[in-house]
C-alpha positions as CSV (number, residue, x, y, z in Angstrom):
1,X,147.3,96.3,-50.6
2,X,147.5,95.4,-46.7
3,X,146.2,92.5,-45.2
4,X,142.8,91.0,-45.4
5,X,140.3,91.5,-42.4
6,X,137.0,90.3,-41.7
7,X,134.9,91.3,-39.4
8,X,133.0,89.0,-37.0
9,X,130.1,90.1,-35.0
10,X,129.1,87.2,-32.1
11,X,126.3,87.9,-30.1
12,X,126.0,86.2,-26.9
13,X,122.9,85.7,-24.4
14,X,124.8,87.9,-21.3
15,X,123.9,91.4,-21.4
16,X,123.7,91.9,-17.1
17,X,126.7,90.1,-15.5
18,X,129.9,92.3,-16.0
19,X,132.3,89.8,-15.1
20,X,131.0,87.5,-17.7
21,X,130.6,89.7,-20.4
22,X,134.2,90.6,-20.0
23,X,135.3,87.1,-19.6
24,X,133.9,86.3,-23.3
25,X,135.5,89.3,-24.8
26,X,138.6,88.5,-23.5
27,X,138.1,85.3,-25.0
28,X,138.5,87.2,-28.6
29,X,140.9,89.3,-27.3
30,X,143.7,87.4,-26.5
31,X,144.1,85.6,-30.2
32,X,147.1,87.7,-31.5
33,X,145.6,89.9,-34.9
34,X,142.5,90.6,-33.5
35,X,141.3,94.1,-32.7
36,X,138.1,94.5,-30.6
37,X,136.1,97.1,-32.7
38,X,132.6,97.2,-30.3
39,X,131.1,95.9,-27.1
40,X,127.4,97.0,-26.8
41,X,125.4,95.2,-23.8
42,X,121.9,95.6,-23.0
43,X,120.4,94.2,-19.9
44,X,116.7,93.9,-21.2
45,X,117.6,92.0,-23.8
46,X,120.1,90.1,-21.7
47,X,122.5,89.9,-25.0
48,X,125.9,91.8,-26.0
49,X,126.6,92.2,-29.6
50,X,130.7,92.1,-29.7
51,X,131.9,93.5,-33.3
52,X,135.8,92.4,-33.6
53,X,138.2,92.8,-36.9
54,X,141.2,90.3,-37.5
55,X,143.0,88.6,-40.6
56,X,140.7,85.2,-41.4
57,X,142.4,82.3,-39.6
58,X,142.3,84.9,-36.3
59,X,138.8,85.7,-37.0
60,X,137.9,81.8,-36.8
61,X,140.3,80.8,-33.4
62,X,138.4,84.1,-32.0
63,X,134.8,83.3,-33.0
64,X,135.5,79.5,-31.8
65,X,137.0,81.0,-28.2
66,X,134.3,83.3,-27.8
67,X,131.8,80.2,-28.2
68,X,134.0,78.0,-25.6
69,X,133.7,80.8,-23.3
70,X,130.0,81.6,-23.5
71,X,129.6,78.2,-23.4
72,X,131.1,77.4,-19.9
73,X,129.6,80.4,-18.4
74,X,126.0,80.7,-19.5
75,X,123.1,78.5,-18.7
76,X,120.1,79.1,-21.1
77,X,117.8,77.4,-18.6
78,X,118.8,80.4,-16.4
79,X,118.2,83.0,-19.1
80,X,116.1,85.4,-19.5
81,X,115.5,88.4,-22.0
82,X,113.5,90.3,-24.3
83,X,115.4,89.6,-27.3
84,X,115.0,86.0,-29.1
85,X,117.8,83.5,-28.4
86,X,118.8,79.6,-29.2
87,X,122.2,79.7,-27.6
88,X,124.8,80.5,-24.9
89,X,126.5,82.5,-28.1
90,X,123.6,82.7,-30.5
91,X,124.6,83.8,-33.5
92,X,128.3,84.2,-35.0
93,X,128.3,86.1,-38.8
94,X,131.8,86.5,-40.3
95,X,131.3,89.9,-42.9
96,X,133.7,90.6,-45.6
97,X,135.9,94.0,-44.3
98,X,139.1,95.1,-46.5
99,X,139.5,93.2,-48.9
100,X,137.4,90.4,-48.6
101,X,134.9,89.1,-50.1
102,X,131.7,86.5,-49.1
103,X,133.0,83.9,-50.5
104,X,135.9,83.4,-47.8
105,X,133.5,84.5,-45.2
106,X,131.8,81.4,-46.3
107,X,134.4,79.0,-46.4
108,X,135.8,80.4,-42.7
109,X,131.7,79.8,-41.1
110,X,132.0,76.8,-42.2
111,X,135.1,75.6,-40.8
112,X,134.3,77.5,-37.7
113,X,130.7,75.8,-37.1
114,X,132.3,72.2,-38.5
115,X,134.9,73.0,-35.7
116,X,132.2,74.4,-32.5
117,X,129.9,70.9,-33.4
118,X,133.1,68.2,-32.8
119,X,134.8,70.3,-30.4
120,X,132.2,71.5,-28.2
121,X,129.1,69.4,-29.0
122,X,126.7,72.4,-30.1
123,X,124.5,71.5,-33.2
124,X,125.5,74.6,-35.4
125,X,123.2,76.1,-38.6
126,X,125.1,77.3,-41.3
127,X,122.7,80.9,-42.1
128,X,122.4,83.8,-44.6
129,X,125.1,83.3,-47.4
130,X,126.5,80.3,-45.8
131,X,123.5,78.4,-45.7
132,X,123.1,74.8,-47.1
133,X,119.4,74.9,-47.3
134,X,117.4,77.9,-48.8
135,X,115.3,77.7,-46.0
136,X,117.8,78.9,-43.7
137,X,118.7,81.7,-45.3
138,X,116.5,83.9,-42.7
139,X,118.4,83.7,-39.5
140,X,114.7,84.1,-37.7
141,X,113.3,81.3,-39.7
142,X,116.8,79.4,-38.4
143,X,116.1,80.6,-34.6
144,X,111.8,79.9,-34.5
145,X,111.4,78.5,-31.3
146,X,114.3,79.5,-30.0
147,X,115.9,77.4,-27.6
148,X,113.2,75.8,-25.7
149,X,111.1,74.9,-29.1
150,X,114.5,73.8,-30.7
151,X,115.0,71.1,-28.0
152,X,111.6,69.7,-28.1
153,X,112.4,69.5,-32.2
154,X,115.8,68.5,-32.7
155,X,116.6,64.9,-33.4
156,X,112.7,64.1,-33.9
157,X,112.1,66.8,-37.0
158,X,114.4,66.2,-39.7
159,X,113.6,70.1,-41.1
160,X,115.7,71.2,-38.0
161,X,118.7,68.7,-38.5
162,X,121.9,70.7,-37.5
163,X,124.2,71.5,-40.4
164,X,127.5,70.4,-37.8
165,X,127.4,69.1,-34.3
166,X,125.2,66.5,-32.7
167,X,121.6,66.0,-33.1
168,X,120.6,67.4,-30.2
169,X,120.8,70.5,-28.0
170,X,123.3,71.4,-25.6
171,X,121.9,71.0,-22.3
172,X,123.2,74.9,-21.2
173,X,124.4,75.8,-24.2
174,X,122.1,75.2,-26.6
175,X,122.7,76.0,-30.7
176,X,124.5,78.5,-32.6
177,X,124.2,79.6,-35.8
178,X,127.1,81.2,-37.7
179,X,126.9,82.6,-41.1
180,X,128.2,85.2,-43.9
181,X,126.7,88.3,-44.4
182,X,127.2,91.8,-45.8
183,X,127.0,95.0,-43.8
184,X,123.8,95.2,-42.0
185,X,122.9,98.0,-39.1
186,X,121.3,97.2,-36.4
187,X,118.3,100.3,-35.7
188,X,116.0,100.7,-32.6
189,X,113.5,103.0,-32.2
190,X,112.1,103.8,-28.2
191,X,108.6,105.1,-28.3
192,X,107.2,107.0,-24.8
193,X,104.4,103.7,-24.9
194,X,103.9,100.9,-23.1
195,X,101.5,99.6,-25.6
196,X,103.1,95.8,-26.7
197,X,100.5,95.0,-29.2
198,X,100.7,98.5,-31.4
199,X,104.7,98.2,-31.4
200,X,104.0,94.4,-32.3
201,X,101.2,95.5,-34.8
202,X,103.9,98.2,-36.2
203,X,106.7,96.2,-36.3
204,X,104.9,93.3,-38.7
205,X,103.7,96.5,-40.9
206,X,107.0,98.2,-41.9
207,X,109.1,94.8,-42.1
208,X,110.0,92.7,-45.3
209,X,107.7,89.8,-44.4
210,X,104.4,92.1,-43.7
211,X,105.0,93.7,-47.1
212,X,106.5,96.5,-45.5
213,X,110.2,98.2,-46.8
214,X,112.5,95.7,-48.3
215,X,115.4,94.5,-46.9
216,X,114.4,95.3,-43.4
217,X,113.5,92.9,-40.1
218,X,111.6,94.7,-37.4
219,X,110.4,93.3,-34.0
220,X,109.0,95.0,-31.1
221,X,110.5,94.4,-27.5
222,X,109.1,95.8,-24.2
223,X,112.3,97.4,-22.0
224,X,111.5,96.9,-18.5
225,X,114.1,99.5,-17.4
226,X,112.6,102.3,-19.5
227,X,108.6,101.0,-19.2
228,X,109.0,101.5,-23.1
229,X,108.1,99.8,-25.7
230,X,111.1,99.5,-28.7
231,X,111.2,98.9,-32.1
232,X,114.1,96.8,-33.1
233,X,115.2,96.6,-36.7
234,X,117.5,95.7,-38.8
235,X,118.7,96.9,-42.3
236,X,120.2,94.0,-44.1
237,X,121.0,96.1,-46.8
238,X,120.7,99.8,-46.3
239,X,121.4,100.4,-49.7
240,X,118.0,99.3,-50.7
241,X,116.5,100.6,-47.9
242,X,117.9,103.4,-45.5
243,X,117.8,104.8,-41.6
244,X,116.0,107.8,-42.8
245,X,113.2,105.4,-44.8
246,X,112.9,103.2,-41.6
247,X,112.8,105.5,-39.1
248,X,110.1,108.1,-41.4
249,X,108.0,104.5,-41.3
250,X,108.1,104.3,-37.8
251,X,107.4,108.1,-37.0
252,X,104.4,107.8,-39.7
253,X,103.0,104.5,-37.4
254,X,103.7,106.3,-33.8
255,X,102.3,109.7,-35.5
256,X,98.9,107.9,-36.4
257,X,98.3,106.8,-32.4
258,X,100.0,110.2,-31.2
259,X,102.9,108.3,-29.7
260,X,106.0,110.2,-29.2
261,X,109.6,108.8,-30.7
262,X,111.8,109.1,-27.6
263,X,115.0,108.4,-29.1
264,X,117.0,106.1,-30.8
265,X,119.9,103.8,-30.9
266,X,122.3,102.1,-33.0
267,X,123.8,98.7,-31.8
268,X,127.3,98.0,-32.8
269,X,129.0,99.6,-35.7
270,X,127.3,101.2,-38.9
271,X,129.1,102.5,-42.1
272,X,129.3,106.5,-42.5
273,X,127.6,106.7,-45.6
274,X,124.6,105.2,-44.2
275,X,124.4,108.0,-41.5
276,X,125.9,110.7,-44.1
277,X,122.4,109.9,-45.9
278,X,120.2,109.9,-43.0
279,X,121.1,113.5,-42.1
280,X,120.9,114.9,-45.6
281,X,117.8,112.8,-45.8
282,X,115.9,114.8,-42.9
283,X,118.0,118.0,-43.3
284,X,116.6,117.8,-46.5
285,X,119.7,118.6,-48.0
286,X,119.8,120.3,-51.4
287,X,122.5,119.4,-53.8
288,X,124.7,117.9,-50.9
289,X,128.2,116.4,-51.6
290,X,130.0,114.3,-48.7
291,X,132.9,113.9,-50.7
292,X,133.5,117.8,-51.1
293,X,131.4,118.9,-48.0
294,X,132.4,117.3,-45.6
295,X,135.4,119.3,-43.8
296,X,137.3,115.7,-42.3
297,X,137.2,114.0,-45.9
298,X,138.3,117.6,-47.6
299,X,141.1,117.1,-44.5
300,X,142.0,113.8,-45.3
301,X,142.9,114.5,-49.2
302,X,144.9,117.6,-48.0
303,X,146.9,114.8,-46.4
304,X,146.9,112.5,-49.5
305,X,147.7,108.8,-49.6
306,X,151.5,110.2,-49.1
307,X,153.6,107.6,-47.2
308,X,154.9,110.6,-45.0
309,X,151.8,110.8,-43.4
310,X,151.9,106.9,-42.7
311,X,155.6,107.6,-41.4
312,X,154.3,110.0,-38.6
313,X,151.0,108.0,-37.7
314,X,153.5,105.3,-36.7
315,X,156.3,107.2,-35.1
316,X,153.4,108.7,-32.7
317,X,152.1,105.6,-32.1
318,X,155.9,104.6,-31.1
319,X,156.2,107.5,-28.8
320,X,153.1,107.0,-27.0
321,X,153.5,105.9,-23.3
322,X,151.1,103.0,-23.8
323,X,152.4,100.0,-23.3
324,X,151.4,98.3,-27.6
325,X,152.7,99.0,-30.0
326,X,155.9,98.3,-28.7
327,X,159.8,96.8,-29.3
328,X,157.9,93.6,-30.9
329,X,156.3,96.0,-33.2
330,X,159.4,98.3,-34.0
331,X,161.2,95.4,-34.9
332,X,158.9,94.0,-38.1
333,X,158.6,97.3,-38.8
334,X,162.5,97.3,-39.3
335,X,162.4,94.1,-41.3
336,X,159.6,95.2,-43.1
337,X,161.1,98.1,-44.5
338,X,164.3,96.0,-45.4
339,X,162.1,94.2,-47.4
340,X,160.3,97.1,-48.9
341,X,164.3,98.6,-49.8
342,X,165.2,95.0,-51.1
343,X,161.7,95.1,-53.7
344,X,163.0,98.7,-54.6
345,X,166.5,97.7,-55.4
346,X,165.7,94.0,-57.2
347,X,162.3,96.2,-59.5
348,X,165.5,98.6,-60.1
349,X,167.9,95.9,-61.3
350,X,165.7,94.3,-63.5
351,X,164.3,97.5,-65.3
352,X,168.3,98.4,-65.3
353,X,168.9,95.2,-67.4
354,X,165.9,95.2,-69.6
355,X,166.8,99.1,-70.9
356,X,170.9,98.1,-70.9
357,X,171.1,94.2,-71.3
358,X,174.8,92.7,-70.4
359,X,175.9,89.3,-70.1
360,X,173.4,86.8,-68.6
361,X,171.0,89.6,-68.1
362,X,168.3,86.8,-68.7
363,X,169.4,84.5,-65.9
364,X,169.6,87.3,-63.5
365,X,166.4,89.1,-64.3
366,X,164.6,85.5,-63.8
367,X,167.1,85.1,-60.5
368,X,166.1,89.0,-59.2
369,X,162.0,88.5,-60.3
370,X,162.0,85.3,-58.3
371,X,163.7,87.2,-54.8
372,X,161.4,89.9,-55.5
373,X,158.3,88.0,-54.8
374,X,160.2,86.3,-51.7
375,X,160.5,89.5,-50.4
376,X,156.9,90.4,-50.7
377,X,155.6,87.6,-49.4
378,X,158.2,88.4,-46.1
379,X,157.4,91.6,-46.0
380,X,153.5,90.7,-46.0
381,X,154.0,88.6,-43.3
382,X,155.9,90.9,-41.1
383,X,153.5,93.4,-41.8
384,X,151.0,91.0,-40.2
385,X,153.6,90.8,-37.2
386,X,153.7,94.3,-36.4
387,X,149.8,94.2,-35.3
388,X,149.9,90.2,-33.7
389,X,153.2,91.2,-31.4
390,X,150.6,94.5,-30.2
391,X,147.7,92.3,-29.5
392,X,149.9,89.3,-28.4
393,X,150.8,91.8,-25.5
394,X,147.6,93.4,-24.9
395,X,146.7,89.9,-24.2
396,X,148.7,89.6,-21.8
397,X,147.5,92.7,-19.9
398,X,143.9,91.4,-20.6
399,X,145.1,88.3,-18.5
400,X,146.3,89.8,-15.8
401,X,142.9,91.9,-15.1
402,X,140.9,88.6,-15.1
403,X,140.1,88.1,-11.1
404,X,142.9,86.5,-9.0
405,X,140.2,84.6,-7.4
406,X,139.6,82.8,-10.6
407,X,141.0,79.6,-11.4
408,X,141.6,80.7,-15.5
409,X,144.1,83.9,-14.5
410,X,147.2,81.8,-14.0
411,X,146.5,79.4,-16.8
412,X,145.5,82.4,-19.4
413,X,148.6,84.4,-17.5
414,X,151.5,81.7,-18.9
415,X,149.5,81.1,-21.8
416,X,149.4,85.4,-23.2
417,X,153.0,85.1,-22.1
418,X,153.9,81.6,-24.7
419,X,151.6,84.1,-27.3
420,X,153.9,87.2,-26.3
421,X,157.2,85.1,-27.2
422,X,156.0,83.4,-29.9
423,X,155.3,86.3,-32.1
424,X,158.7,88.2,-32.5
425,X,160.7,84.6,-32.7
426,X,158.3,84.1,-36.0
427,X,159.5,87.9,-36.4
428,X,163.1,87.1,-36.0
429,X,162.7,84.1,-38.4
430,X,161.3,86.4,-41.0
431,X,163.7,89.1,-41.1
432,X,166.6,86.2,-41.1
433,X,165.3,84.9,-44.1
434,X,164.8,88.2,-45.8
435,X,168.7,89.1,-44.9
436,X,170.0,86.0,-46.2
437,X,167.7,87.0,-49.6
438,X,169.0,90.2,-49.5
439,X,172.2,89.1,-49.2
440,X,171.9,86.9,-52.4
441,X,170.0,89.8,-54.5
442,X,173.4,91.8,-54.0
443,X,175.4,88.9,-56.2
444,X,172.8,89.9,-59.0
445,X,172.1,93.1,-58.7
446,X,172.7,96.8,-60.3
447,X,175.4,99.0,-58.7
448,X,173.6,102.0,-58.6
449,X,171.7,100.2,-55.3
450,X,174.1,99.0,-53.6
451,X,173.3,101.2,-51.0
452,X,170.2,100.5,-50.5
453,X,170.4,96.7,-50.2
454,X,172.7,97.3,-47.5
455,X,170.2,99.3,-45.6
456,X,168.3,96.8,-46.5
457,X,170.0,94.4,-44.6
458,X,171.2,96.4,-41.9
459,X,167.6,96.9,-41.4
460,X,166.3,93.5,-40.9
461,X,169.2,92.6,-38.8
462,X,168.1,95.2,-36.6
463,X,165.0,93.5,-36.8
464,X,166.4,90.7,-35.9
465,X,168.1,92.0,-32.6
466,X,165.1,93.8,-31.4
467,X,162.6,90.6,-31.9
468,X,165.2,88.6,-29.9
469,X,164.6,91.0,-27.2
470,X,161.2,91.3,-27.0
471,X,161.9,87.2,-26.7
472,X,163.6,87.1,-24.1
473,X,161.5,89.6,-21.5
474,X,158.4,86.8,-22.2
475,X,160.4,83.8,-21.8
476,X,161.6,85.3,-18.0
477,X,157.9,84.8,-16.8
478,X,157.1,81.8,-18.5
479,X,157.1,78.7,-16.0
480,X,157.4,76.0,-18.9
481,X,160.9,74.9,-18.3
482,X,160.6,73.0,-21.8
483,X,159.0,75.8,-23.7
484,X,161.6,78.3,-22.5
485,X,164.4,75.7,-23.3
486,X,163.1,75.1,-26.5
487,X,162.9,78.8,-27.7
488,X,166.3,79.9,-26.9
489,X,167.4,77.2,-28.6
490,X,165.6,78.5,-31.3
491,X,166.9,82.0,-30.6
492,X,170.1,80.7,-30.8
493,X,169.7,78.9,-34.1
494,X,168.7,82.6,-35.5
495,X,171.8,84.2,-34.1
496,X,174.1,82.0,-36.0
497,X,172.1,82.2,-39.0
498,X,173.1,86.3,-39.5
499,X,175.6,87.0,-42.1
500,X,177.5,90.5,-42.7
């Protein structure tokens, strides 16, 4: 099983101003492990919903960046937009991706809000799963009044205490609320209309709280750009109720007042099933199966789960002329797979000795089970290595496109740079230890692997080498006379550390 990722989904009041928009993603970006899944701006509701994907403790540096950078750059007494709002970055859910589950999302909100209230001075709610109260389960019930109504409230009405943070809103910033939640897709509906009151009328009809579908919140919004009137919804489990069943209730409404459904949209990402179901829904699909239908998912068994087709995903990824993934990369890769060789030849050994026991087979299947789980525990982590050395460099690039005219670039320029070096010396470290391991398994080993352990160790030596490398090209930009000192001291130490 590979690593766990959770996905995080801020949304931020900025949906006009380019340079900010990209200043806050950028913010997420350049926290090695994180992969930016979705950027969806819109400028009448002034808001970007960014989706991103990284390992947990990535996910929370991220999510607390992205709210230090929306925080210096917007002003909500400047802001204005269709779509409801309490803060700079108003809302920051954590969802469980592969293979978490809620209850970490939990824990990780509430270490991230804890973290956004003492650091940054923004009275957080803790909504949805995370909640402390019951009443704050509903993130609109958290957000009534939105940012103007909260700072008349908060610090005189006890019912809208923050969970973290100060007891009072910040003066530009205002709150946040950050939660755990499960999938949810965000739908909108555009109707040729300009008629506010049926769309508001409509909305309250087909939501949860007017006794409408379950599971489902619906607002109406007027989009100045398109003189239309929208109906924004969200499924907040699509399971229970689906796109096809929301967007038949809307047609049914629009149909009753002759409106016409000009199109629609979906914000951010949304599972395939979900849209799988909605077209075999209103294809009125008879006796339809996605799972043997479907040509790409027919495809993708042809191809099997077989490692080869892992092996070539990753050598064309290598051979691309973009600049990630890289040397950083190759290298835990290369360790890695001396790990992977090492598990092979210890799980080898110790069936070997349990079939055909010799002298102090005991000792050295308890000696060769303990190095096993060494080795997975290295090879985990270099697996996590091989996508933060990628991101640690596209962070770098990310960097060097903020403005030259902006104070940040040369700041966030050294900064990618320490990230960039950082990452393959913690490589470097990990393969060492995994040779030295290696080395030791051979004492206790079978001799029908012999082979393999060296390949084994030849492989994380190369490892080794090529992190040291990628080491080295970072340090020659960084300015940090001490920094660079103290790394190739540490380089060094690693060096002398290889055996044969």
């Amino acid at each position: 099983m590979g690593q766990m990722l959770i996905q995080c989904v801020p949304n931020f009041s900025e949906g006009r101003d380019e340079a900010k928009i990209s200043a806050v993603v950028e913010a997420a970006r350049s926290v090695p492990g994180v992969i930016v899944l979705d950027v969806e701006k819109d400028a009448d509701h002034n808001r970007t919903v960014l989706s991103f994907a990284a390992p947990p403790q990535a996910a929370g540096e991220a999510a607390f960046r992205v709210a230090r950078k929306a925080a210096e750059l917007i002003d909500l007494n400047h802001h204005r937009g269709e779509h409801p709002r309490m803060g700079a970055v108003d809302v920051i859910p954590f969802v469980p991706l592969l293979p978490g589950s809620l209850a970490e999302c939990v824990e990780l909100a509430k270490k991230c809000g804890e973290r956004i209230g003492r650091e940054l001075q923004i009275p957080v709610y803790l909504y949805d799963h995370a909640a402390q109260r019951p009443e704050r389960r509903n993130l609109a019930d958290v957000r009534k009044g939105q940012f103007e109504g909260l700072r008349l409230e908060i610090g005189k009405n006890p019912a809208r205490a923050p969970d973290f943070g100060p007891e009072r809103i910040h003066p530009t910033a205002g709150a946040v609320a950050v939660g755990a939640r499960e999938q949810i897709i965000n739908f909108n509906v555009n109707l040729e209309s300009q008629d506010q009151e049926w769309a508001k009328s409509a909305a309250k009809k087909i939501r949860t709280s007017g006794g409408g579908l379950p599971a489902l919140r619906a607002k109406e919004i007027f989009l100045k750009a398109k003189n239309q009137v929208q109906i924004s919804t969200v499924l907040t489990d699509y399971k229970r109720t689906s796109l096809a069943a929301v967007f038949g209730a809307v047609e049914s409404e629009a149909a009753a007042k002759k409106i016409p459904i000009a199109d629609t949209e979906i914000i951010g990402l949304a599972p395939a099933a979900a849209l799988v179901e909605f077209a075999a829904d209103r294809l009125k699909l008879r006796g339809f199966n996605p799972e043997t239908q479907i040509l790409e998912r027919q495809i993708d068994k042809l191809r099997g789960d077989g490692w080869v087709e892992g092996v070539s995903k990753l050598m064309r990824a290598l051979a691309e002329t973009t600049p990630t993934p890289g040397g950083g990369s190759a290298a835990a890769v290369a360790a890695g797979m001396g790990c992977a060789l090492g598990r092979m030849a210890v799980g080898i050994s110790i069936e070997s000795f349990k079939k055909k026991p010799v002298a102090g087979a005991g000792d050295r299947i308890g000696e060769l089970g303990n190095r096993c789980d060494d080795l997975a525990a290295l090879g985990n982590n270099l697996e996590r290595c091989v996508l933060e050395d990628a991101q640690a460099f596209e962070a770098v690039m990310a960097a060097f496109r903020i403005p030259k005219d902006r104070e940040e670039r040369t700041e966030g320029i050294q900064h990618a740079f320490k990230l960039a070096a950082e990452t393959p010396i913690k490589t470097a470290r990990l393969a060492l230890r995994a040779l030295l391991i290696l080395a030791d398994a051979q004492k206790h080993c079978a001799g029908s692997v012999t082979s393999d352990l060296k390949t084994g160790r030849h492989l994380c030596r190369a490892g080794i080498y090529g992190a040291i490398e990628n080491v080295k090209i970072n340090l020659a930009s960084i300015k940090d006379f001490e920094f660079v000192k103290r790394k190739r001291r540490e380089m060094q130490e690693i060096l002398q550390g290889i055996c044969d």
